[in-house]
N, C-alpha and C positions, 0 to 999 in steps of 0.2 A: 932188187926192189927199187922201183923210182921213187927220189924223193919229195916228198912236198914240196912244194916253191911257198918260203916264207911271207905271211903279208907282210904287204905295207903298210905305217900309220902312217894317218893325214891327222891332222889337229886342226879344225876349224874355231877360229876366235870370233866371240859373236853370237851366243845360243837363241836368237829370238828369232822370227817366222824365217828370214831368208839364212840364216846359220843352220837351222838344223833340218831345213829340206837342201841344203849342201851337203851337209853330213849322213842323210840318209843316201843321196846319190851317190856318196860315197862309197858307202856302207854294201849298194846296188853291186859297186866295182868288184867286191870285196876284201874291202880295205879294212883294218882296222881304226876304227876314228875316237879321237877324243874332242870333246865340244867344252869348251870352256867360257867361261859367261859368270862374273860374280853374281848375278841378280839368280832368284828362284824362277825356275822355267814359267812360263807362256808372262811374268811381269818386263815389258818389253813393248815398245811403239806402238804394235803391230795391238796390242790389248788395248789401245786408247785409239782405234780405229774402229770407223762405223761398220766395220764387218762386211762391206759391197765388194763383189768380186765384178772390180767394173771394166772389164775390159773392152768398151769402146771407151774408155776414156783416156782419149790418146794424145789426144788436142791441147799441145801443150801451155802453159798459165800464161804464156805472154801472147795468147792472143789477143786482138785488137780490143773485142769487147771487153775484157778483164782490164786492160791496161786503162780505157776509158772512166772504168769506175773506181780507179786505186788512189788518184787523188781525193776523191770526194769521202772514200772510205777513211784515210788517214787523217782525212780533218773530224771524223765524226768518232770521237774514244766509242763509241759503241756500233759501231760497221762489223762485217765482220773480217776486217781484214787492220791490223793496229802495230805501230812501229814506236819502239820505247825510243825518245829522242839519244837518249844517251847510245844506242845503238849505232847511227847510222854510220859515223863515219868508218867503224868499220866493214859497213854492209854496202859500201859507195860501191866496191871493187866488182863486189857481187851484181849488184841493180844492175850497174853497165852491161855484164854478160848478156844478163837477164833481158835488156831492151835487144841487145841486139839478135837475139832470135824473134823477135815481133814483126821480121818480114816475112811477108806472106809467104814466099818460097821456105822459107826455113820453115814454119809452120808444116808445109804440106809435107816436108820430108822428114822433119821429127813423126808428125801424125803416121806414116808411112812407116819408118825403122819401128816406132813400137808397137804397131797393128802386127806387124810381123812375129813380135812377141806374144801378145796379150792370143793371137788367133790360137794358141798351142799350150792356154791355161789349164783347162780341164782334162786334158786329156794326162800333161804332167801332173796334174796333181791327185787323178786315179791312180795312178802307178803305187802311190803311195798311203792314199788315202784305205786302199783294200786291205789292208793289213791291219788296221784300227780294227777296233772291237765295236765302235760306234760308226753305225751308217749314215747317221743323221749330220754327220758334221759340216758338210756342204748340203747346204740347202737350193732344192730346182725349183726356185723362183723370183719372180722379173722385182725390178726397183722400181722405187716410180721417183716423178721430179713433176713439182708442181708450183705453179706461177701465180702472183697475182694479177698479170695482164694478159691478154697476148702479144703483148710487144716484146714480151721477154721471151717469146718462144719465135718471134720472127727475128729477134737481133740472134737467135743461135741457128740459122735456118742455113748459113753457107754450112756452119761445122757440123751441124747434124747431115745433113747433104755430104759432108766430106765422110760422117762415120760411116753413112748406110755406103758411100763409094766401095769403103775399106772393109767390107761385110760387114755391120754390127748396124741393126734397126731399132726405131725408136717407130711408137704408135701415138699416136694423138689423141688423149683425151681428154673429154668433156666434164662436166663438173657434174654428170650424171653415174658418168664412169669413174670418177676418181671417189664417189659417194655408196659407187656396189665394192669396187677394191678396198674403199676405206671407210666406214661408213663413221668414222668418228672427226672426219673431215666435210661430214654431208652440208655444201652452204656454204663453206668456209670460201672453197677454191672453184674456176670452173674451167681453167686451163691447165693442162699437165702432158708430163709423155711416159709412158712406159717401157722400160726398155729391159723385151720380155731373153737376151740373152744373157744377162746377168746372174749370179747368183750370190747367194746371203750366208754368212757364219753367223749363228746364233748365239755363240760363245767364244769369241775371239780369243780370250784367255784359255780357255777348255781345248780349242783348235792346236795350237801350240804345243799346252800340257798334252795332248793326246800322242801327236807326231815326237814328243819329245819319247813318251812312253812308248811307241815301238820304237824309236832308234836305241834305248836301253836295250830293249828284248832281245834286237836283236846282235846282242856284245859291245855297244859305245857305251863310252863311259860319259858322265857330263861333271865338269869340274867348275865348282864354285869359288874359283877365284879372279881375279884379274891378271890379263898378260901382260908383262911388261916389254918384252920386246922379244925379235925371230933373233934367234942363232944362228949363223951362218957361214961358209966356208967355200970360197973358189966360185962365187958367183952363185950359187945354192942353199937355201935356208935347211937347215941340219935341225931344228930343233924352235922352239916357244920356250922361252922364260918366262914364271909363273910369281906373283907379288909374294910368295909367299916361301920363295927362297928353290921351289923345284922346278927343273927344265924335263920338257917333252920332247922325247926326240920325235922326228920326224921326217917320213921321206915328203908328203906334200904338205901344206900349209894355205889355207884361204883365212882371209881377212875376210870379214862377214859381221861385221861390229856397227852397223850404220854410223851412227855422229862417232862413237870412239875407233870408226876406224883412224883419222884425222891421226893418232899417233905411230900408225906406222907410214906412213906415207914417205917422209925423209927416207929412210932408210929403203924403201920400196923403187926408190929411184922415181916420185910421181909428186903432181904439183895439182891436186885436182881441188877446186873453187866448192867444196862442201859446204853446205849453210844449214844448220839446225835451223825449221819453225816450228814454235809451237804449235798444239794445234788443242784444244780445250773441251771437254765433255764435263756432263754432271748427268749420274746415274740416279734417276727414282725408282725405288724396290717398288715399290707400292704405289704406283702411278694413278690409278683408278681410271686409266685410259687403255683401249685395248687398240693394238697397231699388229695388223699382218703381215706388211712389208716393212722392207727401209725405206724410207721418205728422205727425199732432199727436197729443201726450202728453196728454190734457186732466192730468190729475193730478200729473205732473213739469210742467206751463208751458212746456212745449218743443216744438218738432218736428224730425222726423228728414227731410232733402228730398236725395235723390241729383242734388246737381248734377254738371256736366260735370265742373266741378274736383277735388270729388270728394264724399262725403259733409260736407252741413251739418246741421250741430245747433246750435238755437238757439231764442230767445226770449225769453228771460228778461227781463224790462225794471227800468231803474233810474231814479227820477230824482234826477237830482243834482245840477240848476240849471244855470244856463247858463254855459259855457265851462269844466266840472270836467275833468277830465284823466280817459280811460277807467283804468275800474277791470277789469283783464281776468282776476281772479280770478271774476268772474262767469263768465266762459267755461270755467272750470275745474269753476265748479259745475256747468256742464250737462254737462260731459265725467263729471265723476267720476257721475252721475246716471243720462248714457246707458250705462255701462257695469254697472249694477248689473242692467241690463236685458239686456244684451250683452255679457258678459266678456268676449268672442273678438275685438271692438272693437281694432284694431290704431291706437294713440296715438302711432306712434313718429314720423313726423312730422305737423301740427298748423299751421293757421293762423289765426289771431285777426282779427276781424273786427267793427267795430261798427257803428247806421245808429242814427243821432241821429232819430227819428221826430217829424215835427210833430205837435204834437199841441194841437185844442180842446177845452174841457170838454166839448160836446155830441158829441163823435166825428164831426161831419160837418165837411168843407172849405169855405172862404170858394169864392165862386165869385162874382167881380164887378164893378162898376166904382167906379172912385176916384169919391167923392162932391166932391174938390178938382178932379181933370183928367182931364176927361169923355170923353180917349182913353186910360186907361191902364186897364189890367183887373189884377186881383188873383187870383190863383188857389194857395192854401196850404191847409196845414191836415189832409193826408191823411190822416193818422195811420199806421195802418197797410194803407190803402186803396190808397194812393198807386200802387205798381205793376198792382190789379186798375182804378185812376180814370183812369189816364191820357191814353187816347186821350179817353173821353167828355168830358174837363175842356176837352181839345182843343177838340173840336168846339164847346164851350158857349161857349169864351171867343171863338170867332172868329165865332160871331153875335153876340155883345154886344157886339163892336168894332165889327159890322155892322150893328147896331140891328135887327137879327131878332128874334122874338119864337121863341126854344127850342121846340124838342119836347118840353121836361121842364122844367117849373117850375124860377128856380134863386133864388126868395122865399126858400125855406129855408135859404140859402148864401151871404144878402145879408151884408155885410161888419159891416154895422151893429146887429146881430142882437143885440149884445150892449151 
């Protein structure tokens, strides 16, 4: 009688969107996985995200026209873009990277290597999404973004021009049409674009909780503590130590922790330029505004996203260096903001909400393997990607644990890059 070939365990560190659609790819392999994450599942970045599954948004933040407005934004404490003085000298290192992808070439080839990603979101994240019990959890419908000029829709007219190059269209609408799409904006606006290949999470937290609940089902375990560091032997991670005095063994290992990946890095053999930003929402249960799509403000830095919970508005990012204490008067400035747009805006109750976003100068994620221990993969860095990258990061990391050669280059996401 032949014998079974014993699984493997992988121990993914990291349980928020991009950890535990690793751990399902996993799981795909059939692996046995443990996901470890001291926080309670879907409380995680990726829940203080507007929910857009924006995959034309590829155009990395140092383009021209953002770098144009970053000065003007940091002189105004209520821009939506704000830098705590006491921050920068450690963020000098970082901005430098940052300007220097703001050449046009680098531009069209960052936009390039993650079209090549973002084109293979949906389809990754049916694989997995079929197995939920709820159908409803990606939503088939467009975002819109809307201006109060049209100057702000002809200063984005090369990069929109660059999206629809890279497949992903955007439609032009009038303040007729953005008042049938939204009719609680009728008046307000009369320039906007719809960009009908998007799609919407209604419950960003619930999204997570859900994928977390079939990776349970189907045999992973998810451990509520924090890791303290990989075990290792002969250039191979052997095992996760656990804060809580227990090691995991382990035949594979991914790091999948966004900002706490930053502690294993030394030991990963890797030097990667990670930068926590804030990035700030305030939830009204009881909005007394009704919103069918997600809304971005391009002009306010905000968007407006009708979640389950209730209305979220947000966006705004800060950075403030690593381990600052939220500053939730930012959340105030998008409220007093969204209301100059909507007096009828009912504020009376309100909740605060923040998502520390990884973030690399180039706006693309590491996607890799430790160049020290040649079973551990590295997968950070999303920025604000993270909830539209999730599943595809999935699937990437679990053939590079498998010495598969990708269906999508992932040279441009090598750890070493920098």
């Amino acid at each position: 009688m032949q014998q079974l070939k014993p699984k493997q365990h992988a121990v993914v560190i990291g349980g928020g969107i991009v950890g535990v659609c690793c751990a399902l790819y996993l799981q795909r392999e059939g692996h046995q996985v443990s996901l470890v994450d001291p926080a309670v599942a879907g409380d995680s970045t990726a829940k203080w995200s507007c929910g857009q599954m924006a995959i034309g948004e590829v155009v990395p933040l140092s383009k021209p026209g953002i770098l144009k407005k970053i000065p003007g934004w940091l002189m105004d404490q209520k821009g939506p873009l704000a830098l705590r003085p006491g921050a920068l000298p450690t963020l000098l290192p970082w901005f430098v990277r940052f300007l220097l992808n703001a050449r046009h070439s680098n531009i069209l080839q960052i936009a390039d290597e993650l079209s090549d990603l973002t084109q293979q979101v949906y389809q990754d994240y049916q694989v997995l999404l079929d197995a939920c019990d709820d159908k409803q959890l990606l939503i088939n419908r467009p975002v819109l973004e809307v201006f109060d000029h049209a100057d702000g829709i002809e200063e984005e007219s090369e990069w929109l021009a660059l999206r629809e190059q890279l497949g992903f269209n955007a439609e032009r609408l009038n303040g007729d049409d953005i008042a049938d799409l939204e009719p609680a904006l009728a008046g307000k606006f009369q320039h906007g674009l719809r960009f009908g290949d998007w799609r919407f999470v209604r419950d960003t937290e619930g999204f997570i909780q859900a994928l977390t609940a079939q990776f349970l089902a189907n045999g992973g375990q998810r451990i509520q503590v924090a890791a303290d560091a990989i075990t290792e032997q002969q250039g191979r991670a052997t095992g996760v130590r656990l804060s809580d005095g227990q090691t995991l063994a382990a035949d594979h290992v991914v790091v999948a922790a966004g900002n706490g990946s930053r502690r294993f890095f030394k030991q990963l053999g890797v030097n990667i330029p990670l930068q926590g930003i804030a990035g700030y929402q305030v939830v009204l249960p009881q909005a007394g505004v009704e919103f069918t799509h997600s809304v971005i403000y391009a002009d306010g830095g905000f968007v407006f996203a009708p979640m389950d919970r209730g209305l979220q508005i947000g966006g705004t990012i800060e950075f403030s260096g690593a381990d600052a204490e939220p500053n939730f008067k930012r959340s105030d400035i998008i409220l007093e903001k969204a209301r100059r747009i909507l007096p009828q805006l009912d504020v009376s109750h309100k909740e605060y909400g923040i998502g520390i976003r990884p973030f690399l100068p180039d706006t693309k994620p590491v996607i890799d393997v430790s160049p020290r221990l040649s079973n551990v993969a590295i997968c950070c860095g999303h920025g604000q990607l993270g909830l539209t990258l999730g599943a595809t990061s999935g699937r990437l990391v679990a053939d590079l644990l498998h010495k598969r050669t990708p269906a999508q280059s992932v040279v441009p996401f090598r750890a070493n890059r920098f």
